[in-house]
C-alpha positions in Angstrom: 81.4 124.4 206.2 81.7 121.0 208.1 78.4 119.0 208.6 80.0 118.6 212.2 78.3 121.8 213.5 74.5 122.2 213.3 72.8 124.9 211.6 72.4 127.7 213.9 76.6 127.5 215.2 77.2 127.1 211.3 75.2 130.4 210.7 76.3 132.6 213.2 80.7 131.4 212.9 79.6 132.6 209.2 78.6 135.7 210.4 81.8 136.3 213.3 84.2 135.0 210.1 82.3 138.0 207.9 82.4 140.4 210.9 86.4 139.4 210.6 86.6 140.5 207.2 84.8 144.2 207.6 87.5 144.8 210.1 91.0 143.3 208.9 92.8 142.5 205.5 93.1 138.8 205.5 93.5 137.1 202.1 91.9 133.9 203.7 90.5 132.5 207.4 89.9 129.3 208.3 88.8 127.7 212.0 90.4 124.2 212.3 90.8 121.9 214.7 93.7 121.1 216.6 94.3 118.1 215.0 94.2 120.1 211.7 90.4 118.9 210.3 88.9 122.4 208.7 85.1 123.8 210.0 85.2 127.0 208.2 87.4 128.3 205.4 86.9 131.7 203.8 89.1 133.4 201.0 88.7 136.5 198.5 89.3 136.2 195.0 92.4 136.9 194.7 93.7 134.5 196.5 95.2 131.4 195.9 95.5 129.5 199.2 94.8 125.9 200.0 92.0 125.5 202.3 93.3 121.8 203.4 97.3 122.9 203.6 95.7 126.1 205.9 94.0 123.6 208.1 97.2 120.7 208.1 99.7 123.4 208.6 97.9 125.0 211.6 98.3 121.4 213.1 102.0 121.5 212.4 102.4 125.3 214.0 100.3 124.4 216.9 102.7 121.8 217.7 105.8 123.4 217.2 104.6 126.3 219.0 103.4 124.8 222.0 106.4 123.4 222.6 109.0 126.4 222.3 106.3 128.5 224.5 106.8 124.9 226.7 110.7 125.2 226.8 111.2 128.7 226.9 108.9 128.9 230.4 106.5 131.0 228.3 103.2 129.4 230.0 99.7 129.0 227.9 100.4 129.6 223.9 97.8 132.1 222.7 99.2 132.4 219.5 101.9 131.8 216.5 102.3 134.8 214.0 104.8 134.1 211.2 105.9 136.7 209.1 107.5 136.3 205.4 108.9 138.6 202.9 105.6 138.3 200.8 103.1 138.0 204.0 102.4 136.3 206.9 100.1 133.8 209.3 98.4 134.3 212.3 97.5 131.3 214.4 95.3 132.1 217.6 93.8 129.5 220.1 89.8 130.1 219.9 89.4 127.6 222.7 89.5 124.1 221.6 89.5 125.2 217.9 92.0 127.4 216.0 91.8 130.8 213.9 94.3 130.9 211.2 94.2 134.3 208.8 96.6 135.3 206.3 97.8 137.9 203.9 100.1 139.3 201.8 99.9 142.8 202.6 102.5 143.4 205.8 100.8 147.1 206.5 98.0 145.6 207.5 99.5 143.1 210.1 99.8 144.7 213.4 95.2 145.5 212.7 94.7 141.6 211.4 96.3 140.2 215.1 94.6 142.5 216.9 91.4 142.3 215.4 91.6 138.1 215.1 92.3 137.9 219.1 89.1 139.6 219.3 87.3 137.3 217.1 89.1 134.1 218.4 88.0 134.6 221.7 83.9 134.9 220.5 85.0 131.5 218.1 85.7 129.7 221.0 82.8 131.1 223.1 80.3 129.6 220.1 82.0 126.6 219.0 82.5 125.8 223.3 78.5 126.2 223.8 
């Protein structure tokens, strides 16, 4: 956790990014900034991502994103899902902060968006207060 928030925000964005968890199969979460600066990271055991490459390349997506939405006449970005062989990333605005899951598992994909909408929207409620 960042020292940036104060104790009570810290405690309950633990407790939303836990609530996450019980509900979709992410391998790791992380809330970042837009300009890529991690808050909260969270990953199980078994996996092995970068908690500081999560938060930089959410930075990078964000950008890239916001301008092909931009270009194509798509209006407000809400999110950026990209999807691999192996896995995939899902970046969702939670107001002026970010939600970035992953996972390898592709089955579990369509229940991880839906569920981290959910969750960005009460992010960005709590981290907006």
């Amino acid at each position: 956790m960042s020292s940036q928030l104060d104790p009570q925000k810290e405690k309950e964005l633990v407790e939303l990014l836990m609530g996450l968890t019980n509900y979709a199969d992410l391998d790791a979460i992380a809330v970042v900034s837009k300009q890529g600066v991690k808050l909260a990271y969270f990953a199980t055991e078994d996996s092995d991502a970068d908690p500081d490459l999560m938060a930089a390349v959410s930075a990078a997506l964000l950008v890239q994103g916001e301008m092909a939405a931009q270009k194509l006449d798509l209006s407000e970005l809400y999110e950026v899902i990209i999807r691999g062989k192996d896995g995939f990333v899902v970046l969702s605005h939670a107001g002026e902060f970010l939600l970035m899951g992953s996972a390898r598992d592709l089955t579990t994909m369509g229940l991880a968006i839906n569920q981290m909408r959910k969750y960005a929207m009460e992010i960005g409620n709590l981290l907006g207060k």
